[in-house]
SELUM-471947 format. One line per 5 residues: number of its first residue (from 1); their letters; for each residue x, y, z of C-alpha. Coordinates in Angstrom, 1 decimal. Each point is the difference from the previous one (the first is absolute). Layout:
<recs>
NUM = a = X Y Z | ...;
</recs>
This chain:
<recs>
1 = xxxxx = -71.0 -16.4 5.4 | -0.4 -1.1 3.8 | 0.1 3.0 2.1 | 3.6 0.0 2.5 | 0.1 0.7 3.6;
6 = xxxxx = 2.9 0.4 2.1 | 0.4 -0.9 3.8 | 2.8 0.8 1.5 | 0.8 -2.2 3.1 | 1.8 1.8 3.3;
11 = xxxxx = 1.6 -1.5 2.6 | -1.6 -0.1 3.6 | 0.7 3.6 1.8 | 2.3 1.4 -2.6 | -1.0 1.5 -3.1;
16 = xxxxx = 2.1 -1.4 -1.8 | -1.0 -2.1 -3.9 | 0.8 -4.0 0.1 | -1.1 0.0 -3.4 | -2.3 1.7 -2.4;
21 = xxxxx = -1.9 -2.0 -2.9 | -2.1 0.6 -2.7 | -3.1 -2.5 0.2 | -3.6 -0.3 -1.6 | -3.4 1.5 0.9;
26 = xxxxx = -1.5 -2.1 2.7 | 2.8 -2.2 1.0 | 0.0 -0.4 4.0 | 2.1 1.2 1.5 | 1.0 -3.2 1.3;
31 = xxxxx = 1.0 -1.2 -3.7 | 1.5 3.3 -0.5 | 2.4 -0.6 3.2 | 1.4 -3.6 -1.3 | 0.2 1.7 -4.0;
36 = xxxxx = 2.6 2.5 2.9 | 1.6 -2.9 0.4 | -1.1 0.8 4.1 | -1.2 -3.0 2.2 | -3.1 0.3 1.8;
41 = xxxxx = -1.5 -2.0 2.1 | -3.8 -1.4 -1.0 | -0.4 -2.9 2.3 | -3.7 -0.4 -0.7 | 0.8 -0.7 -3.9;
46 = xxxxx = -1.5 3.8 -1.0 | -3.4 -0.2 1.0 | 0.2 2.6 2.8 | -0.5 -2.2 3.1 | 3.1 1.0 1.7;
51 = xxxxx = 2.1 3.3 0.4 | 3.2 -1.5 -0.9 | 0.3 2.4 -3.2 | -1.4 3.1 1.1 | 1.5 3.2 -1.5;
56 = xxxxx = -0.2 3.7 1.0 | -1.0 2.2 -3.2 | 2.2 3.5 0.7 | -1.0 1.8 -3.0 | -2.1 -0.6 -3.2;
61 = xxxxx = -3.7 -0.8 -0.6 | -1.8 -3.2 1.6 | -2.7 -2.1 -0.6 | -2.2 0.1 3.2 | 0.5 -2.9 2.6;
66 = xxxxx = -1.4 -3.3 -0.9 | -1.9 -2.0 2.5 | 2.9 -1.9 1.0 | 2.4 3.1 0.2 | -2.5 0.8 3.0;
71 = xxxxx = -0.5 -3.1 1.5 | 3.6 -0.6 0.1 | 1.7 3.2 0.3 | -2.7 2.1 1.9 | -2.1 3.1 -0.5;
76 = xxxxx = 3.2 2.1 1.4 | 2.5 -1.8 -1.8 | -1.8 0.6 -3.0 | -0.7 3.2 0.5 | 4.0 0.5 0.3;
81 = xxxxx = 0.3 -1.1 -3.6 | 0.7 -3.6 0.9 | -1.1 -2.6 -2.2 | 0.2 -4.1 -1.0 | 2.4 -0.1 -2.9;
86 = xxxxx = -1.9 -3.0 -1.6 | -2.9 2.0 0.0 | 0.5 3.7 -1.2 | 0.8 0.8 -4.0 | 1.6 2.4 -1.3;
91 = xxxxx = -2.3 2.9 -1.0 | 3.2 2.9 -0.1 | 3.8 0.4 0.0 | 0.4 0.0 3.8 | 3.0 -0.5 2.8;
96 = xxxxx = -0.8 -2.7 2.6 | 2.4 -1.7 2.9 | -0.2 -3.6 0.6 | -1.1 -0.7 3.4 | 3.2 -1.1 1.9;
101 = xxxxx = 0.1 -4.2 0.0 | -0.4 -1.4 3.4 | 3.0 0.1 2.0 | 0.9 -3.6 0.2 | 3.6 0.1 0.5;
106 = xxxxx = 1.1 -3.4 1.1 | -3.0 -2.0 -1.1 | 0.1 -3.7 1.3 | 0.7 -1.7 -3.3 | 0.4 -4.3 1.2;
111 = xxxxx = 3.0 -1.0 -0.6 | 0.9 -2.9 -2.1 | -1.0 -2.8 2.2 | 2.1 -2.6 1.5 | 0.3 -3.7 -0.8;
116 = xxxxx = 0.0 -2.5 3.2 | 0.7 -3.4 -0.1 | -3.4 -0.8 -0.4 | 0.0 2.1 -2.9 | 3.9 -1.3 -1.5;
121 = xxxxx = 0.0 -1.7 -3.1 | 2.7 -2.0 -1.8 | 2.2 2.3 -2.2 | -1.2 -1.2 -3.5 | -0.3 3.1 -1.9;
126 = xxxxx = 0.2 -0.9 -3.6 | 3.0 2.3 -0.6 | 3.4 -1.8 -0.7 | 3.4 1.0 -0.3 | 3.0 -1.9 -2.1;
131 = xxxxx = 3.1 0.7 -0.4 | 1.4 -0.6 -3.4 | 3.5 -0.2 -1.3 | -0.5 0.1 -3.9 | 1.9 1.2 -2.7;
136 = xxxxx = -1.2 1.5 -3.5 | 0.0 -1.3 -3.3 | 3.6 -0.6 -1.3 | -0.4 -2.4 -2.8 | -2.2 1.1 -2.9;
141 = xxxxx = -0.6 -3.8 -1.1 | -2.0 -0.3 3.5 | -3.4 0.8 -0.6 | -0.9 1.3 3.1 | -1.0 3.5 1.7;
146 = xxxxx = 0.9 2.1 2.9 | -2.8 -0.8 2.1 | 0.6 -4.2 -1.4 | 3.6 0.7 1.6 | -1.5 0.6 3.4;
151 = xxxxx = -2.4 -2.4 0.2 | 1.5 -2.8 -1.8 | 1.2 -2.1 3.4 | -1.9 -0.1 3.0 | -3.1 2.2 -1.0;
156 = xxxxx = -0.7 -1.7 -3.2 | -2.7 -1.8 1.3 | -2.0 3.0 1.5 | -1.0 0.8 -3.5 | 0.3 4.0 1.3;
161 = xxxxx = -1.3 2.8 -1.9 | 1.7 3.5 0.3 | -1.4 3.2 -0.1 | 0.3 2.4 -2.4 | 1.9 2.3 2.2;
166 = xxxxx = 2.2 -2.9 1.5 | 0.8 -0.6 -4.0 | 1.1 3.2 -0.3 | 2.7 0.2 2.5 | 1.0 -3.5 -0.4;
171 = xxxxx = 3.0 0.6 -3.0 | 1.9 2.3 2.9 | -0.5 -2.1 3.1 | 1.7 -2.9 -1.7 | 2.6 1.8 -1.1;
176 = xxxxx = 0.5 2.0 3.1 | 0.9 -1.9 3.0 | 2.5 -3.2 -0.8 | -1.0 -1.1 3.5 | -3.6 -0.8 -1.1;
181 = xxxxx = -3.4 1.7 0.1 | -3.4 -0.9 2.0 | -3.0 -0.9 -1.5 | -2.9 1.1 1.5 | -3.8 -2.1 -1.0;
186 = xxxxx = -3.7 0.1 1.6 | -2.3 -2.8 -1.0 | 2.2 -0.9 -3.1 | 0.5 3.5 -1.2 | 3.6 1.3 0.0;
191 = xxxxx = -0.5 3.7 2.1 | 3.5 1.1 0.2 | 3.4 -0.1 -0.9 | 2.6 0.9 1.8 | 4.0 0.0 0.1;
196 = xxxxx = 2.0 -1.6 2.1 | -2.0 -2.1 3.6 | -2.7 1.9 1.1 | -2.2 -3.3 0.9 | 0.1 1.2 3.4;
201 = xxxxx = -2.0 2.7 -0.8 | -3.9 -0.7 -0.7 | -2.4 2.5 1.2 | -4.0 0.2 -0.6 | -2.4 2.3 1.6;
206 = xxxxx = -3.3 -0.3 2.1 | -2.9 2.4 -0.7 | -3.8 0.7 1.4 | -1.5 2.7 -1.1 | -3.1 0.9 1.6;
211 = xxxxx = -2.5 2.4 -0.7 | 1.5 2.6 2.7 | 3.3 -1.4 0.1 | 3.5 -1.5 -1.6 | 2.5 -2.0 1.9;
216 = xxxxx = 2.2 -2.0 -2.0 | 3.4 -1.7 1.5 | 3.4 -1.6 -1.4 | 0.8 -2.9 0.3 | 3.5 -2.6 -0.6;
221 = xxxxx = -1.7 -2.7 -1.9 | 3.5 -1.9 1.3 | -0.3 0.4 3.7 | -4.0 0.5 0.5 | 1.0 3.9 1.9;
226 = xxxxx = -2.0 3.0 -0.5 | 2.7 2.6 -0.7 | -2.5 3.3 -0.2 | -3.4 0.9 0.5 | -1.4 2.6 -2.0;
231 = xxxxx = -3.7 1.5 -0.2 | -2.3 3.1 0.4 | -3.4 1.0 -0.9 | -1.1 -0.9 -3.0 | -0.2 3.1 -2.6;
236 = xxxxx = -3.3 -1.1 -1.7 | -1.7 0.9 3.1 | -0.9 3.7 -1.5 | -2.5 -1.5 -2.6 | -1.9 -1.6 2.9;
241 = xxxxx = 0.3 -1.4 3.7 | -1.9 -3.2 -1.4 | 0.3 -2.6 -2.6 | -3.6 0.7 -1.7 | 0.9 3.9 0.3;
246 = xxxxx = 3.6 -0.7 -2.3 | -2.0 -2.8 -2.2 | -2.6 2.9 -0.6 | 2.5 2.4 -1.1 | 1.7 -2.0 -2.4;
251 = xxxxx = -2.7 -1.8 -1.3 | -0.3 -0.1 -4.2 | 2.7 2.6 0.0 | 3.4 -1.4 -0.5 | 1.8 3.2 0.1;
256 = xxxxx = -1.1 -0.1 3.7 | 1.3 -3.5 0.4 | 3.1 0.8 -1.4 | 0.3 3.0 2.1 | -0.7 -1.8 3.5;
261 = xxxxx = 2.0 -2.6 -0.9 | 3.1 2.1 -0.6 | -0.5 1.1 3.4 | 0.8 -3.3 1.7 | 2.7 -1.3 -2.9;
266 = xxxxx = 1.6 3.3 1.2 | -0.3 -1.2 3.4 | 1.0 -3.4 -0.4 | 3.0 1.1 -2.3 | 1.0 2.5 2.8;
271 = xxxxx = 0.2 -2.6 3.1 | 1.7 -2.5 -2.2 | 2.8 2.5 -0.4 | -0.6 0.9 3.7 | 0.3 -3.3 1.0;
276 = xxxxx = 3.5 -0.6 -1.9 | 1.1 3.1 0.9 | -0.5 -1.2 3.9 | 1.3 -3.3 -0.3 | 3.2 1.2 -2.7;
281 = xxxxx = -1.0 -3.0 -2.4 | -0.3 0.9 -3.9 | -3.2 0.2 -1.2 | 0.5 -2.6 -3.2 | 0.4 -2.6 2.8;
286 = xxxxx = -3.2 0.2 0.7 | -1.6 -2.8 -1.6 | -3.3 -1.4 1.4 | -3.0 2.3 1.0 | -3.2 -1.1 1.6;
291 = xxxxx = -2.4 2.4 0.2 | -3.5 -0.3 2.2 | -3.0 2.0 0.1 | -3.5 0.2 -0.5 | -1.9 -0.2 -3.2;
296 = xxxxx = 0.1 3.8 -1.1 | 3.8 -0.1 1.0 | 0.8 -2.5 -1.7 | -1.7 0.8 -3.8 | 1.2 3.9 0.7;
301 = xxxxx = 3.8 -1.4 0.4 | -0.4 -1.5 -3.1 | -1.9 2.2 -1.7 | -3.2 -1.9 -0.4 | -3.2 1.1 -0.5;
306 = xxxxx = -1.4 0.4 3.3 | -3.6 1.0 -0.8 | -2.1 -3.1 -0.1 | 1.3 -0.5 3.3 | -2.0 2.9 1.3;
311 = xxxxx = -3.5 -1.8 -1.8 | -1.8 -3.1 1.1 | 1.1 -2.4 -0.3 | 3.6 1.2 1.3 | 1.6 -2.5 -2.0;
316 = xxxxx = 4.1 0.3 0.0 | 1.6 0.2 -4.0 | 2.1 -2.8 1.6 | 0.4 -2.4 3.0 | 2.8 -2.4 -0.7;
321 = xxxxx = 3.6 1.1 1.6 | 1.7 2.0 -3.3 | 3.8 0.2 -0.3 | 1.1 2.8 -2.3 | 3.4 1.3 -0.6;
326 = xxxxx = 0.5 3.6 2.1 | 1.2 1.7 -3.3 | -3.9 -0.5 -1.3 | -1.4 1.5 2.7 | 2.4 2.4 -0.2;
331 = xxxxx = 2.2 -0.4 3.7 | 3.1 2.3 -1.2 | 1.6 -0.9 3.1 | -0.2 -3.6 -0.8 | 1.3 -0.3 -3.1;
336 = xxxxx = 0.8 -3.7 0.1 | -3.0 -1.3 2.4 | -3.4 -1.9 -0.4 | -3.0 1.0 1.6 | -2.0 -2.3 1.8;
341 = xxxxx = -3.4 0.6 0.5 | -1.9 -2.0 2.6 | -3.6 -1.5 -0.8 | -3.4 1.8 0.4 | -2.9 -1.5 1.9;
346 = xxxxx = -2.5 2.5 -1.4 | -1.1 3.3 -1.2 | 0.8 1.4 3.9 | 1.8 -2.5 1.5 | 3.3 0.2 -1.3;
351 = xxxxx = 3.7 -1.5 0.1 | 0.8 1.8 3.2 | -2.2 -2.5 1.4 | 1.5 -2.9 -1.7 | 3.1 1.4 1.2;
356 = xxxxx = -1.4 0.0 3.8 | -1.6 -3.4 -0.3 | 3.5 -1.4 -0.8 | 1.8 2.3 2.4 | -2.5 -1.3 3.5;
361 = xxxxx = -0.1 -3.7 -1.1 | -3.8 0.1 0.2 | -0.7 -2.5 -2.6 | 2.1 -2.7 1.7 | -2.2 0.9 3.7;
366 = xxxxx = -1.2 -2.8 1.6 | -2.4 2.4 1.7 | -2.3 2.5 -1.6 | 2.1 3.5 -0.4 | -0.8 3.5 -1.0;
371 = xxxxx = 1.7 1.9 -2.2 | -1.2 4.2 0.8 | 2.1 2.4 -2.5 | -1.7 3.5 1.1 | 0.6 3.0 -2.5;
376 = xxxxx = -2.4 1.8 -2.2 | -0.7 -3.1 -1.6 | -0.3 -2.6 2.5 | 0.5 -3.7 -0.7 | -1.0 -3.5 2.3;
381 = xxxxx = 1.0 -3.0 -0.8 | -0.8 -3.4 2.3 | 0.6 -3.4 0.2 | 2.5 -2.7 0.6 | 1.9 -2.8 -2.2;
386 = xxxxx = -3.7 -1.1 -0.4 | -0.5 2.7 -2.0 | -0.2 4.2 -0.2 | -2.5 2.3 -1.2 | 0.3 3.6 -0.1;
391 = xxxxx = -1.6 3.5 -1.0 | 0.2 3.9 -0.1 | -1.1 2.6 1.4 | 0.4 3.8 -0.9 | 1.1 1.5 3.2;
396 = xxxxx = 0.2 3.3 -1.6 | 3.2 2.4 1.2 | -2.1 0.9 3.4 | 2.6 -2.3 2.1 | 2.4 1.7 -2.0;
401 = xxxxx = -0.9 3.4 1.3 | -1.7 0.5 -3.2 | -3.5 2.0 -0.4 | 0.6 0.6 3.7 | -0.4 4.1 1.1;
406 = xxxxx = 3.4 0.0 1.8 | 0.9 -3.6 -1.4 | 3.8 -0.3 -1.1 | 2.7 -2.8 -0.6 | 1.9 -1.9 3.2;
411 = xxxxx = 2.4 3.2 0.1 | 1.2 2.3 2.1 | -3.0 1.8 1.9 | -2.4 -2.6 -0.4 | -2.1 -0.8 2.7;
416 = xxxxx = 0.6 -4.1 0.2 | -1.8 -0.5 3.7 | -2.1 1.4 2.6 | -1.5 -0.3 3.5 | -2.5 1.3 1.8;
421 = xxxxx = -0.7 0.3 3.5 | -1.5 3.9 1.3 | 1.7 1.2 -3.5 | 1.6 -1.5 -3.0 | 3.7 -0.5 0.0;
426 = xxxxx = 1.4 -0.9 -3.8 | 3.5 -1.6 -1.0 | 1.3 1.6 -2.9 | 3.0 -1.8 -2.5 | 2.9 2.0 0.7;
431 = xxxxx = -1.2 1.5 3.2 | -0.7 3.4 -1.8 | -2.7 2.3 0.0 | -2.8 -1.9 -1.4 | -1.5 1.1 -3.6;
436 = xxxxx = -1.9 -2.8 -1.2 | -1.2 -3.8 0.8 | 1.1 -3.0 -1.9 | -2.1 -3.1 -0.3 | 1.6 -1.6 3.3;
441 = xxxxx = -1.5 3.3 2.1 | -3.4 -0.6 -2.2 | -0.6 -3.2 1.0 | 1.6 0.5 4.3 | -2.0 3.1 -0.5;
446 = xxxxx = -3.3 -2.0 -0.6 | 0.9 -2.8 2.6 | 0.9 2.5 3.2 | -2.9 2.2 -1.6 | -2.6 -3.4 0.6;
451 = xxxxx = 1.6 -0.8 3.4 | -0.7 3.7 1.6 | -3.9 0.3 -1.8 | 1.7 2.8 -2.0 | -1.4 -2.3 -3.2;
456 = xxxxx = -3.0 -2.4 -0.2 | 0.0 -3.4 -1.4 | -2.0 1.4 -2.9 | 3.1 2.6 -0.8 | -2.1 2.7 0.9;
461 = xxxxx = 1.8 3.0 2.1 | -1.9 -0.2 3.9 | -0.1 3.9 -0.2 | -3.5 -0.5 1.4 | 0.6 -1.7 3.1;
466 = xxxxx = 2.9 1.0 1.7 | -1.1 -0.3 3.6 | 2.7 -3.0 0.0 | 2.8 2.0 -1.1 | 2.5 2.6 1.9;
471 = xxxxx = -0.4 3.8 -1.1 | 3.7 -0.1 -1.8 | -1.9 -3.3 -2.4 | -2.8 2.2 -0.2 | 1.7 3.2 -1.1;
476 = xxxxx = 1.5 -1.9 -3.0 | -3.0 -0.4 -2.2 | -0.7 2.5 -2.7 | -1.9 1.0 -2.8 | 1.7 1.5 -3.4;
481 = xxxxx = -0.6 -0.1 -3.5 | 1.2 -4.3 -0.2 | -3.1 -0.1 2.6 | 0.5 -1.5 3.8 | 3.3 -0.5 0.8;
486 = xxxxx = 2.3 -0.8 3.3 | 3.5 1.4 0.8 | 2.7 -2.3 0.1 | 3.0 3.2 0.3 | -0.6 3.7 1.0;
491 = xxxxx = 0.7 2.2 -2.8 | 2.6 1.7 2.4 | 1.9 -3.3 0.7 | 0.2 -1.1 -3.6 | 2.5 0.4 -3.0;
496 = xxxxx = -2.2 2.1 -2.0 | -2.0 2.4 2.0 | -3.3 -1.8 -0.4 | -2.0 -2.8 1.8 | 0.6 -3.1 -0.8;
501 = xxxxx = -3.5 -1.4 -0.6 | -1.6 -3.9 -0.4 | -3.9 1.2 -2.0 | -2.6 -2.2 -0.4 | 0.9 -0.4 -3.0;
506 = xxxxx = 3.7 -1.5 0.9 | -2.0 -2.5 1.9 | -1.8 -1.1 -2.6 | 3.1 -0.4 -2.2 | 1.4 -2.6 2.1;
511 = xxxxx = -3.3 -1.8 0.7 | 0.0 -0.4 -3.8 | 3.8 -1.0 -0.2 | -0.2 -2.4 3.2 | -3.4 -1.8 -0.9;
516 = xxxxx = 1.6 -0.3 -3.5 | 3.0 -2.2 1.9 | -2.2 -1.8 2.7 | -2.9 -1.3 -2.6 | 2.6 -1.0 -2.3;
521 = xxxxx = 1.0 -1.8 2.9 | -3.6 -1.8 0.9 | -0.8 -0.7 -3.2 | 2.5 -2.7 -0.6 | -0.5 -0.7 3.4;
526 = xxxxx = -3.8 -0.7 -0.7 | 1.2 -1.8 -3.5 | 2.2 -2.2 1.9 | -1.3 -0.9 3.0 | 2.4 1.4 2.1;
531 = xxxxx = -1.3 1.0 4.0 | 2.2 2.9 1.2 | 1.5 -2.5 2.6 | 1.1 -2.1 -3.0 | 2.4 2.4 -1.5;
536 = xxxxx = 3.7 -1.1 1.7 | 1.6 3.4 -1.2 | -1.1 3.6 -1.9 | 3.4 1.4 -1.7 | -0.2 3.6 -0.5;
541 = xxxxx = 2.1 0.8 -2.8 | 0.5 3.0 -2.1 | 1.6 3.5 1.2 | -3.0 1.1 1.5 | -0.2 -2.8 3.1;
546 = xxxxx = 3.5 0.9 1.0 | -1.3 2.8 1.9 | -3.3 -1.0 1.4 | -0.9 -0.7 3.3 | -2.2 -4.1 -0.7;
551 = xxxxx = -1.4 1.1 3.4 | -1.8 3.3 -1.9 | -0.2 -1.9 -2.9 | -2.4 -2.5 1.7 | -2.2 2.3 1.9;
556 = xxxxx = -0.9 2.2 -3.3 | -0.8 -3.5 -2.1 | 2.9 0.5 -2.4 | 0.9 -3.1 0.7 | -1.8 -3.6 1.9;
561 = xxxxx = -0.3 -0.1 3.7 | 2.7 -2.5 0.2 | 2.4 0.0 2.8 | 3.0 2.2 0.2 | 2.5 -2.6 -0.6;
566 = xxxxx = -1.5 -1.6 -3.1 | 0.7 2.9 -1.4 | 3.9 0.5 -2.5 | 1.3 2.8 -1.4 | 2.2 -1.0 -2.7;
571 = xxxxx = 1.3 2.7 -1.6 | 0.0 0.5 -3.8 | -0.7 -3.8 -0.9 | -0.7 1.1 -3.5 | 4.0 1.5 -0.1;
576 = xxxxx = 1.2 -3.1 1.6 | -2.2 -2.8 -2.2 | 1.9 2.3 -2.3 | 3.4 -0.8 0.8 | -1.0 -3.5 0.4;
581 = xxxxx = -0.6 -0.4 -3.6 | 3.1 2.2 -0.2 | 2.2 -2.8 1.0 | -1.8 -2.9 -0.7 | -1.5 -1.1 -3.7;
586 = xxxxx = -1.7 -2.9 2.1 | -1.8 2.8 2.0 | -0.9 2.0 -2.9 | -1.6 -3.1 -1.9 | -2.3 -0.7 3.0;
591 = xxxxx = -1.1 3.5 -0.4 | -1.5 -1.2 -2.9 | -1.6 -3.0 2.0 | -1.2 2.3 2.3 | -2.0 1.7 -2.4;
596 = xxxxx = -1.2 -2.6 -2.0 | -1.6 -1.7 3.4 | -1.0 3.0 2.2 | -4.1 0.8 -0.4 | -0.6 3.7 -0.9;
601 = xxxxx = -3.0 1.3 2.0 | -1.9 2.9 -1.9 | -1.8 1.3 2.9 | -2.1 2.1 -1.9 | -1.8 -2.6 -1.5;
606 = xxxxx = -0.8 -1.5 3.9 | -3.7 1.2 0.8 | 1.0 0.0 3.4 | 2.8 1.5 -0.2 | -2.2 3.2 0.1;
611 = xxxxx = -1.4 -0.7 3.3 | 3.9 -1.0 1.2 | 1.3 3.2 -1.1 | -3.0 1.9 2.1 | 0.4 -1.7 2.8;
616 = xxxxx = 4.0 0.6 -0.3 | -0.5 3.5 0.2 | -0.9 0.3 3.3 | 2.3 0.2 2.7 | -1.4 -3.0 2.2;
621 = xx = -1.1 0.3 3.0 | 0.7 2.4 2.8;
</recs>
């Protein structure tokens, strides 16, 4: 018989029990946390590069500190009893307290975006109402049916097919309202039925559900308005910052899959009934989804095998738009709805960017365009009505605030600019006491950094030469267990009593992430013969661009050297390609058009995309 520990899990500063469980020899404590039923953070997928799920051990027997407890935690840290969660078993019963989650009240989540008239589309959604005055079988030499009796006139012809569920409830509508009932269908099949006239009311939903986020919206499929935004951070996010990290954890182990995939059905089910709750609609009204998202989203919504995704060669179960009813999936909240998903372009280039592709118009451009979506998996695409091509990169969750010392979300506290003149002045969201740095700060950080000689070209620290720079600049440099490091924020003037710290180390996060963006970038502009003086416009889409100064952007090499007002911000283009497709069938079929035409650049295969990627990671020149 397997030997049992138990690990008792205590709340931050309190000695207070969360909960107490019972769990095998060896598990981590990690696995032993979620068994608790307790979220914690692991944004680099378990394999101890980050310190997102470190735990204090107050009592009980411990393994000794792994190589990555130290490098990430520290010799005094570890000496306190603090260790990497993904890392330490189980040798003992034992008590530990989860480190506190980073304070991140009020993260930035991007809204649901907002359609233009550019981005309008005529209001063909697929869903139709009729209103139906019927009555029931009276004479038993007429062979004929409820559902005959309701069909027999105008809709004859339609040939519709109802649903189980609509068969169901269809002896006490007719019978119940002598003033008619309504007849709800989607592409032929019979959804709903209602008594009495309802036609006015039609409702569908937009989702995109990125790897660190949800935003979803609702929508009158009559009128075209967005009657609620809904969203927040998407609850996978504690199986890994990354897609390769949540691939990895799932991978050949379907009680995993099942398990992450509750997490965002939960999600999903929650801001539908968020969403109705907002707008006071009911929720069987609801009646089209259409659901974006990249490759890993979209097989974990419905519960497909993600794992080959994660192996060469990163081929998708599917590509081809899928309609399913919500009840399959299962949506609770949308009892009488059908989910649409939007076509994949490949193993990491998803329907979100289907969804942005139809949302900026690019494939009808006269001129060459550039589609940037920047998140921890980053995605180009380029190209006019002449044709598009488009690739991946993984970004990784550094621009995130990810695998970053002091990195956080867009939230309260978090250092999003800085400048430096004598000494470094930092803007912090919320105007509070600083006690972190989001991806915005990472990459104004590296820019101002550049500008004053505090950083070389090379990303190295100019700790060696600092006959340039003014004693206050000078000061800020330090050594610590991460290694060289410079202040951003005093430890007195933060939130949290310590310094607020960029290492080496952070700098070489975001070299990764940004020459993972930029190369992307060159190569299809090396494939297509496209001069940076050629490309008429570079749309920044995605959450992530909404905050970034294209100025800082530029002088790191995140993004080409074009000039400041070729450059777009257009919001969450995957959300609104979404509620394109929302309201229009014709929009959702050239989806598929989209898919079937746009060239899928593997850039791992390019033997120069090697040296790209290289050169990418420098920070140009000075």
């Amino acid at each position: 018989m397997t030997d049992k520990i138990t690990i008792s899990f205590q709340e931050a500063g309190s000695d207070k029990v969360v909960k107490s469980i019972g769990v095998d020899l060896g598990t981590t404590m990690l696995d032993a946390a979620a068994e608790a039923g307790l979220d914690v953070d692991a944004t680099c997928g378990r394999r101890g590069k980050c310190r997102s799920c470190r735990i204090k051990i107050l009592s009980g027997k411990i393994p000794p500190a792994t190589l990555q407890d130290t490098l990430q935690l520290g010799h005094e840290a570890v000496a306190e009893r603090f260790r990497l969660a993904c890392q330490t078993p189980l040798i003992a019963d034992c008590a530990v307290m989860v480190a506190p989650l980073r304070t991140e009240s009020g993260h930035q989540i991007l809204s649901a975006g907002e359609r233009t008239t550019d981005t309008e589309a005529v209001i063909e959604s697929g869903v139709e109402k009729y209103l139906i005055k019927a009555e029931e079988p009276k004479d038993e030499n007429e062979q004929t049916s409820d559902f005959e009796k309701i069909v027999e006139d105008s809709l004859k012809a339609l040939n519709l097919v109802p649903s189980l569920d609509v068969l169901r409830r269809i002896p006490e509508v007719l019978r119940e309202d002598p003033q008619g009932l309504t007849l709800t269908t989607f592409l032929g099949q019979v959804v709903d039925i209602e008594p009495g006239d309802t036609t006015q009311n039609k409702f569908g939903m937009a989702f995109d559900i990125g790897t660190t986020s949800i935003v979803g919206s609702l929508v009158d499929l009559s009128t075209g308005e967005s009657m609620a935004s809904v969203g927040g951070v998407n609850p996978q996010a504690v199986y890994g910052g990354d897609l390769m990290s949540r691939i990895s954890y799932a991978q050949f182990d379907t009680k995993k899959l099942a398990t992450m995939r509750a997490k965002v059905l939960g999600a999903i089910n929650g801001y539908i009934e968020e969403a109705c709750e907002k707008a006071k609609v009911p929720s069987s009204q609801i009646y089209k989804l259409v659901v974006a998202g990249n490759t890993c989203m979209h097989h974990m919504f419905l519960g497909i095998d993600t794992s080959y995704v994660g192996l060469a060669p990163y081929a998708p179960v599917m590509r081809k738009s899928i309609v399913v009813p919500a009840r399959d999936i299962p949506l609770k909240q949308a009892p009488n709805a059908y989910v649409c998903m939007l076509p994949i372009i490949a193993g990491f280039v998803g329907a979100d960017t289907i969804a942005a592709i139809l949302a900026t118009r690019i494939y009808d451009s006269e001129e060459v365009r550039v589609i940037a979506d920047i998140g921890t998996n980053g995605e180009m695409v380029m190209g006019s009505k002449k044709g598009l091509m488009a690739c991946s990169a993984p970004a990784g969750p550094a621009l995130e605030g990810g695998q970053i010392l002091h990195g956080m979300r867009a939230a309260l506290g978090a250092v999003e600019a800085i400048s430096i003149d004598d000494d470094v002045h930092c803007e912090v969201v919320g105007k509070t006491p600083a006690i972190g740095i989001c991806g915005s700060g990472l990459i104004d950080s590296a820019a101002k950094m550049l500008d004053s000689n505090v950083l070389l070209p090379s990303g190295r620290y100019n700790n060696k030469n600092k006959d340039d720079l003014s004693n206050k600049i000078a000061e800020r440099f330090v050594k610590n267990d991460e290694g060289l490091g410079f202040v951003l924020v005093r430890g007195e003037e933060t939130g949290k009593g310590e310094d607020i710290v960029l290492t080496q180390m952070d700098i070489r996060q975001l070299q990764l992430a940004k020459a993972a963006i930029y190369s992307g970038i060159l190569m299809l502009q090396r494939i297509m013969e496209v001069a940076d003086e050629d490309i008429a416009e570079l749309l920044v889409a995605g959450g992530f661009g909404n905050y970034v100064n294209m100025e800082s952007a530029v002088r790191i090499a995140l993004l080409p050297p074009l000039p400041l007002d070729k450059f777009t911000y257009v919001g969450n283009a995957a959300h609104i390609g979404a509620e394109l497709a929302l309201l229009s069938e014709n929009e959702r079929l050239k989806a598929d058009d989209i898919a079937y035409n746009i060239v899928h650049v593997a850039l791992a295969t390019r033997m120069e995309y090697q040296e790209l990627f290289v050169e990418a990671c420098n920070f140009g020149s000075a």
